[in-house]
MIROZA-212806 format. One record per residue (C-alpha): residue number from 1; x, y, z. Coordinates in nm, 3 decimals. Layout:
<recs>
+-----+---------+---------+---------+
:  nr :      c1 :      c2 :      c3 :
+-----+---------+---------+---------+
: NUM :       X :       Y :       Z :
...
+-----+---------+---------+---------+
</recs>
This chain:
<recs>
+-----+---------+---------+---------+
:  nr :      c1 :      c2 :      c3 :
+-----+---------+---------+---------+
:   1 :   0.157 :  -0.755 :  16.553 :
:   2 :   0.483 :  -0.577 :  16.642 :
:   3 :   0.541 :  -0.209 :  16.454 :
:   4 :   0.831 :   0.043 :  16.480 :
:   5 :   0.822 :   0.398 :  16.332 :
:   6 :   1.015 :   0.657 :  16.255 :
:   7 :   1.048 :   1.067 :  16.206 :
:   8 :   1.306 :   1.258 :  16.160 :
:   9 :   1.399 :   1.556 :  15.992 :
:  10 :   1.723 :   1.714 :  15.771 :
:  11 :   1.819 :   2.035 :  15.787 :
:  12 :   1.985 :   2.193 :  15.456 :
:  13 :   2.113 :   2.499 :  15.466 :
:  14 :   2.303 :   2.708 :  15.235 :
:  15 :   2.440 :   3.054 :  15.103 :
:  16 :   2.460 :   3.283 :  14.751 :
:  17 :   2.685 :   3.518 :  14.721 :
:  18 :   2.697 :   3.753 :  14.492 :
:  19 :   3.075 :   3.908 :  14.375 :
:  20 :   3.248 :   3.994 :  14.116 :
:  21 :   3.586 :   3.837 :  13.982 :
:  22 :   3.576 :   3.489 :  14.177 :
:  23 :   3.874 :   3.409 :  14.071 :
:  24 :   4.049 :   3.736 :  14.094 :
:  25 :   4.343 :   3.689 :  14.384 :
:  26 :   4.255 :   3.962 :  14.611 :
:  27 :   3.868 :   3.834 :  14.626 :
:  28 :   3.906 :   3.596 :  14.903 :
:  29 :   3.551 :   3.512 :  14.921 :
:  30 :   3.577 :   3.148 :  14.765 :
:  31 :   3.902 :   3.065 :  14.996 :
:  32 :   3.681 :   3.214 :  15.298 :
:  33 :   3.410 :   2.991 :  15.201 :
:  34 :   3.639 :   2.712 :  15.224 :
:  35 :   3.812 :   2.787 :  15.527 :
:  36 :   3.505 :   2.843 :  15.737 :
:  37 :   3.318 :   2.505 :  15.610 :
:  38 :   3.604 :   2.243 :  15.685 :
:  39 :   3.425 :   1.929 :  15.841 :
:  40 :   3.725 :   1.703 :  15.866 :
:  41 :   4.155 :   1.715 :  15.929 :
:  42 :   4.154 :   1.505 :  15.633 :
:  43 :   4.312 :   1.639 :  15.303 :
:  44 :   4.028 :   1.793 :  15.115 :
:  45 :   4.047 :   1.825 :  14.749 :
:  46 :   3.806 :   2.024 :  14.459 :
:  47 :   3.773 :   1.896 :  14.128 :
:  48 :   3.644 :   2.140 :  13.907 :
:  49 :   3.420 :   2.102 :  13.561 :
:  50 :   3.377 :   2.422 :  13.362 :
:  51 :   3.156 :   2.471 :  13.075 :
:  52 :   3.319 :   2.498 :  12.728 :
:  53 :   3.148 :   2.832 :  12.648 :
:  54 :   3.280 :   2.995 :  12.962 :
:  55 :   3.614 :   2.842 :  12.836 :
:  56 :   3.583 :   2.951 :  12.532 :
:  57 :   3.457 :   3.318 :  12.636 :
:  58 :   3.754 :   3.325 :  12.943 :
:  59 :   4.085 :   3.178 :  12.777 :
:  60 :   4.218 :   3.216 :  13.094 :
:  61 :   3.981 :   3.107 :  13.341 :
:  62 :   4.162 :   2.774 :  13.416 :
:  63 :   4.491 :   2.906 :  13.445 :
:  64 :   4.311 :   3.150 :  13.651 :
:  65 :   4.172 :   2.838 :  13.888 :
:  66 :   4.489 :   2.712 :  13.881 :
:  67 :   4.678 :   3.053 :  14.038 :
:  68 :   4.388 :   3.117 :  14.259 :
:  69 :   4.431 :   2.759 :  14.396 :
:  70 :   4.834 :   2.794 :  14.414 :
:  71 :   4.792 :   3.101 :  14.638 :
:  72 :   4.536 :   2.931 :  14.844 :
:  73 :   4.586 :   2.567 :  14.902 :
:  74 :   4.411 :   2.466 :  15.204 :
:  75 :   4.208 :   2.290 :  14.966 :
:  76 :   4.379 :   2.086 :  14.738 :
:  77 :   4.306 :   2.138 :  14.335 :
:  78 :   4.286 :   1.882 :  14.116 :
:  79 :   4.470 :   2.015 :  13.884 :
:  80 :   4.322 :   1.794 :  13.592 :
:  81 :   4.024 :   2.048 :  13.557 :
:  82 :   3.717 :   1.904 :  13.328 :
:  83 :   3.581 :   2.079 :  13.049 :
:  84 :   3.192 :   1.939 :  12.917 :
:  85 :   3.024 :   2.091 :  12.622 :
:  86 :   2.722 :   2.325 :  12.764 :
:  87 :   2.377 :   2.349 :  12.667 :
:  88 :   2.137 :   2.018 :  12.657 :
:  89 :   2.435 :   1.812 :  12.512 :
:  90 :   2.566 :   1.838 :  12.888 :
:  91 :   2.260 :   1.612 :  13.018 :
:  92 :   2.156 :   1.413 :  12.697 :
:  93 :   2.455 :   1.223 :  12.648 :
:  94 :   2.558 :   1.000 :  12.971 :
:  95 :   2.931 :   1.044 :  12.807 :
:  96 :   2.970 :   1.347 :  13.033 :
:  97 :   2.778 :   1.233 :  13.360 :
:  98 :   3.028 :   0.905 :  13.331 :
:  99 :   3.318 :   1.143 :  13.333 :
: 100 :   3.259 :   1.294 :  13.644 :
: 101 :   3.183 :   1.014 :  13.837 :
: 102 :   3.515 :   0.835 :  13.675 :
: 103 :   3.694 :   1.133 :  13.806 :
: 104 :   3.561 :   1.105 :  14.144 :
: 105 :   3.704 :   0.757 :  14.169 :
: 106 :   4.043 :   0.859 :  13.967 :
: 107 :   4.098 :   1.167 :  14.204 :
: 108 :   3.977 :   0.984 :  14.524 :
: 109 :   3.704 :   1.288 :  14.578 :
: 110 :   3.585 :   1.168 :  14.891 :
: 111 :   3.225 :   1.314 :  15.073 :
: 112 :   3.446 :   1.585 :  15.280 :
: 113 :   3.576 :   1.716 :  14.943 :
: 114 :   3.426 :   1.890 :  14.655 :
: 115 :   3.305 :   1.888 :  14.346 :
: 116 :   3.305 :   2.269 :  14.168 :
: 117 :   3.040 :   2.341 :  13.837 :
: 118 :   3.108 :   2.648 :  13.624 :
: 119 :   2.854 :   2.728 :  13.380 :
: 120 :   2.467 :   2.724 :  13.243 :
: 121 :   2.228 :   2.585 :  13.388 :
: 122 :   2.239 :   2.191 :  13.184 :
: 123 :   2.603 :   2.199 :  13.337 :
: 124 :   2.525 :   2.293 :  13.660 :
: 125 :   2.195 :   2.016 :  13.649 :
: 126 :   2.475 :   1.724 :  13.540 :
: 127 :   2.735 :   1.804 :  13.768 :
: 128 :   2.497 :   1.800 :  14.070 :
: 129 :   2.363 :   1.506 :  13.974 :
: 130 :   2.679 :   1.263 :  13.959 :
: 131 :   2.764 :   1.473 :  14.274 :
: 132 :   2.481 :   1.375 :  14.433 :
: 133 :   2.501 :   1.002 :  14.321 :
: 134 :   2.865 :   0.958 :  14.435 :
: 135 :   2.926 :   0.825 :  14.747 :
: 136 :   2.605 :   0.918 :  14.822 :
: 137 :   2.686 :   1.290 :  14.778 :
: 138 :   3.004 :   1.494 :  14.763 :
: 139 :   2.960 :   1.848 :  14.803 :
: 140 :   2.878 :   2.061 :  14.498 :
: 141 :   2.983 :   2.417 :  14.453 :
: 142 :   2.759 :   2.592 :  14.195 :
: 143 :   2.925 :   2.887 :  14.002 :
: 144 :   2.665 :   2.986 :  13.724 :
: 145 :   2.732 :   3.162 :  13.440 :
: 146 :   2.421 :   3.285 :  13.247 :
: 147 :   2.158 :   3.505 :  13.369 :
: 148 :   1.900 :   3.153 :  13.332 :
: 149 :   2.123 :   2.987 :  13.584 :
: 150 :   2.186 :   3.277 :  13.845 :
: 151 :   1.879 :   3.348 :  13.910 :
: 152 :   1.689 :   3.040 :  13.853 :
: 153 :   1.829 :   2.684 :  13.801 :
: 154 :   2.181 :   2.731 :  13.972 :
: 155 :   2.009 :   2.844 :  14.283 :
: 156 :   1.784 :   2.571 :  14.366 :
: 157 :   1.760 :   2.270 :  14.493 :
: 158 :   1.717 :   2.021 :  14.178 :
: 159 :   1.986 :   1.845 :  14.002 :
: 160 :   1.956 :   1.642 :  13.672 :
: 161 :   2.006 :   1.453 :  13.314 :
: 162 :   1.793 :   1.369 :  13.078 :
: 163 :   1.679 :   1.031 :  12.965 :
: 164 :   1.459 :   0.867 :  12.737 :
: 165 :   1.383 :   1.228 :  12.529 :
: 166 :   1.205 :   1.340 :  12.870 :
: 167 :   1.390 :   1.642 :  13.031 :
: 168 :   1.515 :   1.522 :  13.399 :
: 169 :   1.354 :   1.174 :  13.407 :
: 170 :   1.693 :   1.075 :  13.607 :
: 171 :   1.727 :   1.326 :  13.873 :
: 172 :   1.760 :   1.417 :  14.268 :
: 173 :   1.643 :   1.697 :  14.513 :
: 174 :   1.994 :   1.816 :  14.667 :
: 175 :   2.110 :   2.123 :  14.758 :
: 176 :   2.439 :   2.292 :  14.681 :
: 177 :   2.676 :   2.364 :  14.946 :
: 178 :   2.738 :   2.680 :  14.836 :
: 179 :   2.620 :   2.961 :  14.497 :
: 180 :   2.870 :   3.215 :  14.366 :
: 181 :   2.712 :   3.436 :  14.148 :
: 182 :   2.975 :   3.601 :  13.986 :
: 183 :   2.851 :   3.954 :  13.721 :
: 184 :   3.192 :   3.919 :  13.509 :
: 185 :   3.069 :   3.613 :  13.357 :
: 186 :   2.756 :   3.799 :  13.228 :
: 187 :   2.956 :   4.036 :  13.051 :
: 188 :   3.027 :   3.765 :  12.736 :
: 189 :   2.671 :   3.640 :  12.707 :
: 190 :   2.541 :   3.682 :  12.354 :
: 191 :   2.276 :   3.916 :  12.370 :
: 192 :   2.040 :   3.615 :  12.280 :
: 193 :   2.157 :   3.484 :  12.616 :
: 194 :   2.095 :   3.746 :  12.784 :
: 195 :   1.752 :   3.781 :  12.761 :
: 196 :   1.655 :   3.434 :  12.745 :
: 197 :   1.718 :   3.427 :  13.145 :
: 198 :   1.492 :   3.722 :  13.225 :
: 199 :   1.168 :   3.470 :  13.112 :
: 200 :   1.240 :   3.275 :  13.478 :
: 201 :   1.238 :   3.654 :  13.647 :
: 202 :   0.915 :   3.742 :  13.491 :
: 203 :   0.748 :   3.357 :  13.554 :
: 204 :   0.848 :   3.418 :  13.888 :
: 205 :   0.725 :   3.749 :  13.935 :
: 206 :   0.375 :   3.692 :  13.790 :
: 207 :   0.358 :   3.407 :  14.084 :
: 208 :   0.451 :   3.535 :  14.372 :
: 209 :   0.520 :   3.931 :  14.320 :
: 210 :   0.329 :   4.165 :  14.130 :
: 211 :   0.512 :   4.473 :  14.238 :
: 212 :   0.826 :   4.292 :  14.094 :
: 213 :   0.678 :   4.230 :  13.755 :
: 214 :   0.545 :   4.599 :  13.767 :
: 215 :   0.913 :   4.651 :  13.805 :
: 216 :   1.002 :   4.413 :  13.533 :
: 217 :   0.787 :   4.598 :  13.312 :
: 218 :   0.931 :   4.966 :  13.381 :
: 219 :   1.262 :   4.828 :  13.296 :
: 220 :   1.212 :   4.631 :  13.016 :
: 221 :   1.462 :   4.911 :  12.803 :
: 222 :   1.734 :   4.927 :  13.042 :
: 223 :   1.753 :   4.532 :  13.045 :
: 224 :   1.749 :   4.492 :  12.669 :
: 225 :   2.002 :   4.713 :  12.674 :
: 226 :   2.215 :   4.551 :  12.907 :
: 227 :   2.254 :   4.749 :  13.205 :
: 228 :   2.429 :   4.535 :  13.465 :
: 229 :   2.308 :   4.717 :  13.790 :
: 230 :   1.944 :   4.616 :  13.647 :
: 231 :   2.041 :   4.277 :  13.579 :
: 232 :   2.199 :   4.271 :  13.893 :
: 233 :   1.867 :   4.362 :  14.071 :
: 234 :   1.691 :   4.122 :  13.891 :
: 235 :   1.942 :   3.824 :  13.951 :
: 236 :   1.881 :   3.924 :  14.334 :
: 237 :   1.556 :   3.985 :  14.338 :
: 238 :   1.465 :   3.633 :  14.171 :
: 239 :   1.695 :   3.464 :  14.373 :
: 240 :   1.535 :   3.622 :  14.717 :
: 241 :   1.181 :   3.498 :  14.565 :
: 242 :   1.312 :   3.124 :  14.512 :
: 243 :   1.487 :   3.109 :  14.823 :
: 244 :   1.183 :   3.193 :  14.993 :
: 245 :   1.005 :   2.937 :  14.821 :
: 246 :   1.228 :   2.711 :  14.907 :
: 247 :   1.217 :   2.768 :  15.221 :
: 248 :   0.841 :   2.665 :  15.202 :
: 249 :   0.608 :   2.380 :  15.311 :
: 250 :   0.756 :   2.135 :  14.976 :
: 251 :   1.059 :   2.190 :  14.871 :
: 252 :   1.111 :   1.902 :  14.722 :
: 253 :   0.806 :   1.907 :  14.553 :
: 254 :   0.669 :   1.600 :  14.721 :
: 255 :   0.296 :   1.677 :  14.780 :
: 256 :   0.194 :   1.944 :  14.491 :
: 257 :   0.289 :   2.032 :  14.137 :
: 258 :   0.609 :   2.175 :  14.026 :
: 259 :   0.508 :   2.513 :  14.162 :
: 260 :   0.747 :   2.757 :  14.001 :
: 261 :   0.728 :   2.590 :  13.681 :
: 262 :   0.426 :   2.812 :  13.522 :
: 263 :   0.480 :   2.782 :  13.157 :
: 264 :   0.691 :   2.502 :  13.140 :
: 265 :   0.496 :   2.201 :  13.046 :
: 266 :   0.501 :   2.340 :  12.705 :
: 267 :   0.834 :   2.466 :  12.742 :
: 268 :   0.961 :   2.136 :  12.816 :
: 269 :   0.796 :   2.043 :  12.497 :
: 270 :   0.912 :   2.254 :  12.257 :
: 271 :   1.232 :   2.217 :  12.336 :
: 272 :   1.240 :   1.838 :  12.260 :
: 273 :   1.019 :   1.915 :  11.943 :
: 274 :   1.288 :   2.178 :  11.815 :
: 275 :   1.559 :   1.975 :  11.858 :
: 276 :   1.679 :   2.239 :  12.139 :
: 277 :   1.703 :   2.503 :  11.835 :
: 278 :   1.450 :   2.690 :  12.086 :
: 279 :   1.626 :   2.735 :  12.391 :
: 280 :   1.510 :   2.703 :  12.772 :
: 281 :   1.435 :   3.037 :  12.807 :
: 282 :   1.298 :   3.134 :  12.494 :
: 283 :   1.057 :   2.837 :  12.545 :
: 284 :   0.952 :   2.965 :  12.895 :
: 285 :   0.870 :   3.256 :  12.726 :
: 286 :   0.609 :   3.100 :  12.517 :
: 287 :   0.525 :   2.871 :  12.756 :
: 288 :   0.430 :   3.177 :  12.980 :
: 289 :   0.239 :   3.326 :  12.718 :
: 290 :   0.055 :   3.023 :  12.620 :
: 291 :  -0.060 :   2.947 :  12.995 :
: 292 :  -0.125 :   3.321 :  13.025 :
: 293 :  -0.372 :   3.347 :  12.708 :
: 294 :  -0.552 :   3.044 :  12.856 :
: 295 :  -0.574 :   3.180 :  13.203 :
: 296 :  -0.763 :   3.507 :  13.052 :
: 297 :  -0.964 :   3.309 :  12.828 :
: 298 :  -1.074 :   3.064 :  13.070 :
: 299 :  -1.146 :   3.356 :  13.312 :
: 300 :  -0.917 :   3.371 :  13.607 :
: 301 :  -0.758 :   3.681 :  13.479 :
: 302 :  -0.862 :   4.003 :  13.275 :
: 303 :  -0.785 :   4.085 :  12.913 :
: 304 :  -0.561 :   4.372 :  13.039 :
: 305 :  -0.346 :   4.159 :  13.268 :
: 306 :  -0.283 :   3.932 :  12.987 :
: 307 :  -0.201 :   4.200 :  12.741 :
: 308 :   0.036 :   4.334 :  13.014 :
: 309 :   0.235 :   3.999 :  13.014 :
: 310 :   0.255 :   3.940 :  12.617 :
: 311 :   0.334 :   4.294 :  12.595 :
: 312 :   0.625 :   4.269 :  12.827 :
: 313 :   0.748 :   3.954 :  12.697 :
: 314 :   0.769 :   4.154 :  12.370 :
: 315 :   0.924 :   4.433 :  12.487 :
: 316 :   1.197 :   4.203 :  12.585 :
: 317 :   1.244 :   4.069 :  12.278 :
: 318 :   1.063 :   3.735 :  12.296 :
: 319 :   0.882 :   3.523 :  12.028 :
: 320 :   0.548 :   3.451 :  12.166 :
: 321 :   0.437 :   3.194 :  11.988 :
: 322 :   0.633 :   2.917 :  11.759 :
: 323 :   0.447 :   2.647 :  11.495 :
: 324 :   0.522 :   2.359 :  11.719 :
: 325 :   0.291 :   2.509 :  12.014 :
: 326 :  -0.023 :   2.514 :  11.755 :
: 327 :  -0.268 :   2.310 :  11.873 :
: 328 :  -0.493 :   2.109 :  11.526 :
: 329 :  -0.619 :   1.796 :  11.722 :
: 330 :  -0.613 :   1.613 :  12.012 :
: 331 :  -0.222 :   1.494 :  11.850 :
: 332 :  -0.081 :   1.744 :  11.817 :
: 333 :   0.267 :   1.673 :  11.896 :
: 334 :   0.315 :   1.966 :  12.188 :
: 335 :  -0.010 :   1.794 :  12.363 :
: 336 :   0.202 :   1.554 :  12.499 :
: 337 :   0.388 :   1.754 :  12.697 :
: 338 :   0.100 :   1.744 :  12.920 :
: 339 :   0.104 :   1.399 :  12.954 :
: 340 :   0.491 :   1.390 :  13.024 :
: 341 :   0.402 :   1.647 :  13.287 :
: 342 :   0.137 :   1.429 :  13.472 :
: 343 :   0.396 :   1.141 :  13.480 :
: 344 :   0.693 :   1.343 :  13.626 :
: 345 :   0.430 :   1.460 :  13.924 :
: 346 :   0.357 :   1.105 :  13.995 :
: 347 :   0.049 :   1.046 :  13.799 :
: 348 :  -0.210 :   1.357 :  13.861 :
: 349 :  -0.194 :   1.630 :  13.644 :
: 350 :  -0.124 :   1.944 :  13.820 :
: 351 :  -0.058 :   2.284 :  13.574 :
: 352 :  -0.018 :   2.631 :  13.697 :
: 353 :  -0.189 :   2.876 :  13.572 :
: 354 :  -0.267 :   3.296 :  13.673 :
: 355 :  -0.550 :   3.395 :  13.890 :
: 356 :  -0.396 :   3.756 :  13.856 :
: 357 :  -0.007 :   3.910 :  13.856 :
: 358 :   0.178 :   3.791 :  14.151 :
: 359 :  -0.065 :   3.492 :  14.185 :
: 360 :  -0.071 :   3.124 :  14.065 :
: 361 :  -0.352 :   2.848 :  14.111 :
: 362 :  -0.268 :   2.502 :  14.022 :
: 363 :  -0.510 :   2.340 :  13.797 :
: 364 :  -0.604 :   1.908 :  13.744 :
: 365 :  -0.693 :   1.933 :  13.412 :
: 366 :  -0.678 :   2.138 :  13.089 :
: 367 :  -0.949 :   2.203 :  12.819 :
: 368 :  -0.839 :   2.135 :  12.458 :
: 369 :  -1.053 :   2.380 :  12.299 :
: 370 :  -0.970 :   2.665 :  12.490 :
: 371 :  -0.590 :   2.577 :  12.498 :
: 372 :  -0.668 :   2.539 :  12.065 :
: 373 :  -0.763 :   2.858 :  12.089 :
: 374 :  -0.508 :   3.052 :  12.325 :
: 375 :  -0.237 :   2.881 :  12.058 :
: 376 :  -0.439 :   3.043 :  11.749 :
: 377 :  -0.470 :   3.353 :  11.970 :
: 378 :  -0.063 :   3.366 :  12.038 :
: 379 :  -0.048 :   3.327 :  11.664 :
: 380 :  -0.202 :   3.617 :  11.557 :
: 381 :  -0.030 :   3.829 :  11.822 :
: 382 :   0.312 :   3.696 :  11.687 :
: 383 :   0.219 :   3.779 :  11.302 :
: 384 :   0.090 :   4.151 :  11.407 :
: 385 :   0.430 :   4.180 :  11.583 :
: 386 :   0.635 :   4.086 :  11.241 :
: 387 :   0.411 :   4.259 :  11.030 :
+-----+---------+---------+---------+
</recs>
């Protein structure tokens, strides 16, 4: 019997910078970029797809693009720029995928050219997806918006939209050319906004830093309050943790669970259940709460520890609990986001949960009972807090 095999390996490789004013005409960091990444003598273009919000909250940001681009022109702008509601509408209706990949082919974006995503994180997932899918990849140029997005989503490696009412059943593993977190754009975020990105800090920080969530925790005021030089230190600092994970034995998550995503096989959930009126991060929230309760109550961490986390999330101004995440029976609705969960890992069930602050352990199954009663426990932490 004859037999040939194969090995080889890809390296990826790319930066975040952090800045201020992107599009300001004396930053040259995004025309640096540029200049020092050329791959070809061809013409390159950039086509450009901005969230409405960020539209909406920076009249002039095209016009902006537009100057930035006239002053700069190595690369040539497509001056047609695209603008895509934000939030889940971005990845639930294929309207706006299909309108990227029609402008690839309109605007002859070819694999040396590049396809730019301003905006949250559902924006950025879309737009790296029909990237990713066209011609077998153009390069994507991620420009996040919210504090969700610049220190989680818009920073890694996953790209996505959502199909049949399942968050990123149609999805790929690439990563971005190139991040630009950019602070101005932080400035306009409603204050709900705000804090709904600092759940993915704290999820983060309970997995794989505990002197970070300590941190977290002693700043819980200045963040609420909107200092930008702690939100800056908490973008970074959440970005330097995923990067490192990244950087790991599975990045593509091809051997284990989804390893950073502690809390979010409720999260997922809820969302769906709510009809998105719960957003991402406000889901992670309870999500990490939920998955927190159960970890102390099934023993792998101590009363205190838990209390620590709820009490933070609190202090941030998170719900803890919501109706939908009760647990009556083995259907209630929110139980089948474990289910969805085993699917989407291929088919074993693999949930993170705490064996202390700063450290995960991935679980194969979950008790009913004692996930009933972390849901009744949330409950009654969540009426003492209204009360």
């Amino acid at each position: 019997m004859k037999h040939l095999s194969q090995s080889f390996s890809v390296k990826f490789e790319y930066q975040i910078y952090f800045t201020a004013g992107i599009f300001n005409k004396t930053n040259t960091l995004f025309n640096d970029f540029l200049l020092n990444s050329a791959t070809s003598l061809s013409t390159r273009k950039i086509f450009f797809v901005v969230d409405k919000g960020v539209t909406d909250a920076h009249p002039n940001l095209i016009q902006n693009i537009q100057d930035y681009f006239s002053l700069y022109n190595k690369v040539q702008l497509v001056q047609d720029i695209l603008v895509v509601p934000g939030g889940e509408t971005a990845k639930n209706d294929l309207l706006y995928f299909n309108q990227v990949v029609e402008a690839v082919n309109a605007y002859g974006i070819d694999r040396h050219s590049y396809i730019a995503a301003i905006g949250g994180g559902a924006v950025l997932d879309m737009v790296g997806y029909a990237a990713a899918v066209s011609h077998r990849g153009i390069k994507h140029i991620r420009i996040p918006t919210t504090v969700l997005s610049q220190n989680d989503s818009g920073i890694g490696v996953k790209n996505g939209i959502n199909f049949f009412s399942k968050k990123n059943f149609l999805g790929t593993f690439v990563p971005p050319t190139v991040v630009f977190n950019d602070e101005q754009f932080l400035e306009t975020l409603t204050d709900r906004d705000w804090r709904s990105g600092i759940s993915e800090a704290v999820k983060v920080a309970l997995l794989k830093d505990a002197d970070f969530f300590t941190w977290i925790e002693q700043n819980t005021t200045a963040l609420v309050k909107r200092d930008m030089n702690t939100m800056n230190h908490l973008i970074w600092k959440c970005a330097q943790l995923h990067m490192e994970h990244i950087a790991g034995a599975d990045p593509f998550e091809s051997g284990s669970s989804r390893p950073l995503d502690f809390g979010h096989w409720s999260a997922h959930k809820l969302e769906y259940l709510s009809n998105f009126e719960v957003r991402h991060g406000e889901a992670v929230a309870m999500g990490i709460a939920l998955d927190t309760i159960y970890s102390n109550l099934s023993g792998r961490i101590s009363e205190q520890e838990s209390d620590r986390v709820i009490q933070t999330l609190q202090n941030l101004g998170f719900e803890v609990s919501h109706h939908l995440l009760q647990v009556d029976g083995n259907n209630s609705p929110i139980l089948a986001g474990i289910e969805e969960f085993r699917e989407h890992l291929g088919g074993q069930l693999t949930i993170m949960l705490l064996n202390g602050i700063g450290e995960g352990e991935e679980v194969h199954e979950i008790d009913t009972e004692i996930l009933k009663q972390a849901a009744k426990k949330l409950e009654e932490i969540h009426r003492l807090k209204l009360q």
